[in-house]
C-alpha positions in Angstrom: -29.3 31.3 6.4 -29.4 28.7 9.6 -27.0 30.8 10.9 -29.1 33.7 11.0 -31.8 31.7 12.0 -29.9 30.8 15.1 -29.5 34.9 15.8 -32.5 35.9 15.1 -35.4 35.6 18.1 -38.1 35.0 15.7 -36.4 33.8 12.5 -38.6 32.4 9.5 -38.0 29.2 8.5 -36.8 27.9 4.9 -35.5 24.6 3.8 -31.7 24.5 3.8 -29.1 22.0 2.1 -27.8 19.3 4.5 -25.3 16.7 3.6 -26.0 13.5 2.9 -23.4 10.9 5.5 -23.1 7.4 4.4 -21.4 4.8 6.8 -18.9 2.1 5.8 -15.8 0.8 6.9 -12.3 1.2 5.4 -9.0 -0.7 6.0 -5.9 1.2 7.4 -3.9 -0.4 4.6 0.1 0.3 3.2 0.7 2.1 0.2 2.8 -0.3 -1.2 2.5 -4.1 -0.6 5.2 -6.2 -2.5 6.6 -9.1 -1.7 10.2 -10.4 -0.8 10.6 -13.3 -3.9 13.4 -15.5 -4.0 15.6 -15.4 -7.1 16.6 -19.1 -6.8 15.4 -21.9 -5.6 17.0 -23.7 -3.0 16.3 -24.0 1.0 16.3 -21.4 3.5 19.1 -21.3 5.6 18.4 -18.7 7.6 15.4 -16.1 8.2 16.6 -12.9 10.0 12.9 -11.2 10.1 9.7 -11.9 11.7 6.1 -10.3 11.5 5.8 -6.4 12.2 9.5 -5.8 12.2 10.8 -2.7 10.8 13.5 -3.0 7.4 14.9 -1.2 5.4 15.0 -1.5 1.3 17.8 -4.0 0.3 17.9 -4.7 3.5 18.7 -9.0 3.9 15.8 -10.5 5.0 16.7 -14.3 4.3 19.1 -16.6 2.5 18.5 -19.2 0.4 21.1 -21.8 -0.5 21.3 -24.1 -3.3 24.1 -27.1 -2.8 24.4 -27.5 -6.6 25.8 -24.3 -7.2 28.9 -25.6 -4.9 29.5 -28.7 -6.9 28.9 -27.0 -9.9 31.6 -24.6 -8.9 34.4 -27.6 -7.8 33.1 -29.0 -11.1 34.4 -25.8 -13.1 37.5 -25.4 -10.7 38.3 -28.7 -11.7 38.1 -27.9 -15.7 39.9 -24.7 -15.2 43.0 -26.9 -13.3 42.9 -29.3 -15.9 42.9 -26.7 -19.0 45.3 -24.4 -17.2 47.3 -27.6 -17.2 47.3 -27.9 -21.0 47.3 -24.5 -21.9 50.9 -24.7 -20.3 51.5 -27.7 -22.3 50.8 -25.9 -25.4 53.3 -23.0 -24.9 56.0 -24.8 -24.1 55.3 -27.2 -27.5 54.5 -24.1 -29.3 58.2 -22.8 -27.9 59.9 -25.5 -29.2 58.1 -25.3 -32.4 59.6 -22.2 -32.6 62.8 -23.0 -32.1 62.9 -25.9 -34.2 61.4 -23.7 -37.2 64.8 -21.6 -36.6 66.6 -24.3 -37.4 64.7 -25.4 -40.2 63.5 -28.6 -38.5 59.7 -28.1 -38.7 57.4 -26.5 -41.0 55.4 -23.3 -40.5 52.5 -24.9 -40.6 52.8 -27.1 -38.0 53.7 -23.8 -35.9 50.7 -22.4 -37.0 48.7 -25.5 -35.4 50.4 -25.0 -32.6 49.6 -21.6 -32.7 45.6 -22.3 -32.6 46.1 -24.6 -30.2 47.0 -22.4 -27.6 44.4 -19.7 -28.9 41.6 -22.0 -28.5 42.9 -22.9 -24.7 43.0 -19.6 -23.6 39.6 -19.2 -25.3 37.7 -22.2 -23.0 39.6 -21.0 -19.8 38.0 -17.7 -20.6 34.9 -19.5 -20.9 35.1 -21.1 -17.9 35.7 -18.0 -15.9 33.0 -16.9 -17.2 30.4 -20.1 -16.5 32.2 -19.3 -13.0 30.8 -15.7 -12.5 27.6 -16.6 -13.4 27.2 -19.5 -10.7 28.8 -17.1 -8.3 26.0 -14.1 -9.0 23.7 -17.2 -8.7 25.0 -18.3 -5.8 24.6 -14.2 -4.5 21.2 -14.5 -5.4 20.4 -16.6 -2.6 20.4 -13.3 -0.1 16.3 -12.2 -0.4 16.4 -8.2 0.0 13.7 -6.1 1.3 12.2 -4.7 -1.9 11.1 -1.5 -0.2 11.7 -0.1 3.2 8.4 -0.5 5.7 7.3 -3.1 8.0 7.1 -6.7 7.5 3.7 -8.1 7.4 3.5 -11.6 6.7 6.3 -14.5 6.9 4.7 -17.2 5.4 8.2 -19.7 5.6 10.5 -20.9 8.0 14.2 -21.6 8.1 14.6 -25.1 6.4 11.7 -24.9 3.8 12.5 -25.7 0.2 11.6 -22.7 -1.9 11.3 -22.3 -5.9 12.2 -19.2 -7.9 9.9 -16.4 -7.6 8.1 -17.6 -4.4 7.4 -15.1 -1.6 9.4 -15.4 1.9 8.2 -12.3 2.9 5.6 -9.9 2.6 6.9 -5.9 3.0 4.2 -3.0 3.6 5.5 0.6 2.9 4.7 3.8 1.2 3.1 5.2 4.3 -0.4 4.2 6.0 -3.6 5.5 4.5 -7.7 4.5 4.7 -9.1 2.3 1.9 -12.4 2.5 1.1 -14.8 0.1 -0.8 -17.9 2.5 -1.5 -21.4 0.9 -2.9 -21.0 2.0 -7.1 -24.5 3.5 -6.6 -22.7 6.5 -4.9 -19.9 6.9 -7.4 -21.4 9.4 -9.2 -21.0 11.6 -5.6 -17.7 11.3 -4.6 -15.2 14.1 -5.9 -11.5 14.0 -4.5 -10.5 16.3 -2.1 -14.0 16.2 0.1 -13.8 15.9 3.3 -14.3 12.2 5.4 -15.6 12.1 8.6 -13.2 9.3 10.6 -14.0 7.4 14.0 -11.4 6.1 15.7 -10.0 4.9 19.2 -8.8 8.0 20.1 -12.0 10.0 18.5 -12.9 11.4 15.2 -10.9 12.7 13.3 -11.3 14.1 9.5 -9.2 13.4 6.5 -9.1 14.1 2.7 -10.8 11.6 0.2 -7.2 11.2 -2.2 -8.2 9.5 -5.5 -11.4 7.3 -6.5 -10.2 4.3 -8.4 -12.0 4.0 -12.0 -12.1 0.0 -11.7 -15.4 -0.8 -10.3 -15.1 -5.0 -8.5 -18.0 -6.6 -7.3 -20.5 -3.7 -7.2 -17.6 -1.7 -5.2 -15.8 1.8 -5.9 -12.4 1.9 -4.4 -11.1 4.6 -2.9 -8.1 6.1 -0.6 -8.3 9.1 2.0 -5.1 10.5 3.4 -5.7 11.1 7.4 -3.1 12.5 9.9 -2.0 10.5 12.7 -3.8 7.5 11.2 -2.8 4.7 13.6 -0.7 2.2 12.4 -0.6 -0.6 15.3 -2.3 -2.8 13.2 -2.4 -3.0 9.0 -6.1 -4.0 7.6 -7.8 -2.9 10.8 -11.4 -1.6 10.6 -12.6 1.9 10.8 -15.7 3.2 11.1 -16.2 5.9 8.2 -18.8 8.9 7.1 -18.9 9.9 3.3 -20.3 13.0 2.0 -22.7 11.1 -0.7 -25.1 13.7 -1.8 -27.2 16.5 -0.4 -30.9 17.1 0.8 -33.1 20.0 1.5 -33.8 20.0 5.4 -35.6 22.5 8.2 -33.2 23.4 10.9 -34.1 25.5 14.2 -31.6 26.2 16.7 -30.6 23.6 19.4 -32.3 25.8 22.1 -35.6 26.3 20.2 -36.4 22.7 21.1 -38.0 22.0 24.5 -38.4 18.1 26.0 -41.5 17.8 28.2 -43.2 14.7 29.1 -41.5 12.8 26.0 -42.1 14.8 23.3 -40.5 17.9 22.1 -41.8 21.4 21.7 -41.0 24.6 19.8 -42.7 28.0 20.0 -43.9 29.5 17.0 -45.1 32.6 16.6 -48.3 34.3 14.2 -50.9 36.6 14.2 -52.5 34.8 16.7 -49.5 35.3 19.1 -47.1 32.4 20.1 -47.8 29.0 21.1 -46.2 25.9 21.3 -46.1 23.1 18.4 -45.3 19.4 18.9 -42.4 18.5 16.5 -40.2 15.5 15.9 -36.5 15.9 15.6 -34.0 14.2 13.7 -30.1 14.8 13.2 -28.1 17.4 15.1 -26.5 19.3 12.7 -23.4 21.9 13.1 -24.0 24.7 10.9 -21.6 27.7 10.6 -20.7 26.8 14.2 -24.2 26.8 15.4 -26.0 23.8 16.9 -28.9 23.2 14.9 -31.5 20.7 15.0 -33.5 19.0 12.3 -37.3 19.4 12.4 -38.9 16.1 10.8 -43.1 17.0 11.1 -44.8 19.4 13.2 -43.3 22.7 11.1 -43.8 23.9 7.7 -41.5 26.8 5.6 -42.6 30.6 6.5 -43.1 29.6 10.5 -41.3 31.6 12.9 -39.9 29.8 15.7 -38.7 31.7 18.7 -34.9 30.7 19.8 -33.7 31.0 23.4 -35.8 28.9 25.6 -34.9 27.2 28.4 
């Protein structure tokens, strides 16, 4: 209808649905933000990232060193020496056993002692192998990998700090860049997925795609993400300047050109039985309607008038 309106010399006017723009700000934000955690604790012995560097997942991003572990490990070496030590003890005795039951010197139970003997050394060195891998996959542990690959937003250690299991040397941002929005709950009821978001940025507006509405409402806030092309991504929980579609309102709209300034105020001819003369109106928003410029008429008209388009 405002499009006709806007083709039409002496168009009638009729209220016409407007949306309703509300203005917050959303936080260029990561998709995924999950933190680099130590699996031992220990000291940092080196740190090979720094804040806003690019890794990749699994990449090493520090190392963590616990000197325990290396006593521990000469510890078991030592118990493995001294076990390997008897276990070849044990053979040989269980050897002679065996000859000296050929010749009916011994008893077969005695051989079987023997026996057992050297079972239950071959047993413990097994053990100890054992107790040995596990100190060395400990000892592995101390390399912190990049959980996922993205850029590094926070290092809240240095090289030399004493860290416990499960603490954070690193914070990694990936997934991709997208808006997050925190949107008054009194305009929940409004927001569908897919509309359409008006964005203002450095480099002008742009418009992106209102992704999925979060149902956990915190603090008297809705929580939402839009997916935006080309969304800058200099700078992680930066500010921008956003326009929701929140509802929609009945408005009269004349064309941009119908408007005349003079002296201040603003004019519009409207036509009638009488013939045309001018009426003083006030304006509001500029609206773009069907790619027509459009202008909204606050006072000064009524539904039915005719306005005539075209001046200059």
């Amino acid at each position: 209808m405002p499009a006709a309106a806007a083709r039409a010399d002496t168009a009638p006017l009729a209220p016409v649905a407007v949306t309703e723009w509300k203005a917050v700000y959303g936080r260029i934000e990561t998709r995924d933000r999950i933190p680099a955690r130590a699996r031992i604790g220990g000291t940092v012995a080196s740190l090979a990232v720094a804040e806003g560097d690019t890794v990749a997942a699994g990449q090493v991003l520090a190392t963590v060193v616990d000197a325990k572990i290396g006593y521990q490990l000469s510890a078991i070496d030592a118990r493995a020496a001294a076990l390997d030590a008897q276990l070849a003890n044990a053979r040989a005795e269980l050897e002679r056993g065996e000859n000296l039951l050929q010749r009916g010197v011994t008893t077969a139970q005695r051989l079987d002692q023997l026996r057992t003997q050297v079972d239950v050394l071959t047993g413990q060195i097994a053990a100890v192998h054992a107790e040995r891998q596990v100190l060395e996959q400990q000892a592995a542990e101390g390399a912190v990998l990049a959980p996922v690959a993205g850029r590094v937003l926070d290092v809240p250690l240095a090289a030399g700090a004493v860290v416990m299991p499960g603490e954070a040397v690193a914070a990694i941002g990936g997934g991709g860049f997208f808006l997050r929005l925190a949107v008054p709950e009194r305009h929940a009821a409004t927001l569908a997925e897919g509309d359409a978001i008006r964005i203002e940025t450095a480099a002008g507006e742009a418009e992106g795609r209102l992704a999925r509405i979060y149902p956990l409402i915190e603090n008297g806030r809705v929580l939402a993400d839009v997916e935006v092309e080309g969304l800058p991504e200099t700078f992680v929980d930066a500010r921008v300047l956003v326009r929701l579609p929140v509802g929609a309102r009945q408005a009269l709209l004349v064309p941009a050109d119908a408007v005349v300034g003079r002296a201040g105020l603003d004019f519009v001819i409207v036509t009638g039985p009488a013939g045309a003369k001018e009426r003083a109106v006030v304006i509001g928003q500029r609206h773009d309607i069907g790619g027509a410029a459009m202008v909204e008429v606050l006072s000064g008209l009524r539904p039915g008038d005719r306005v005539v388009t075209g001046n200059e």
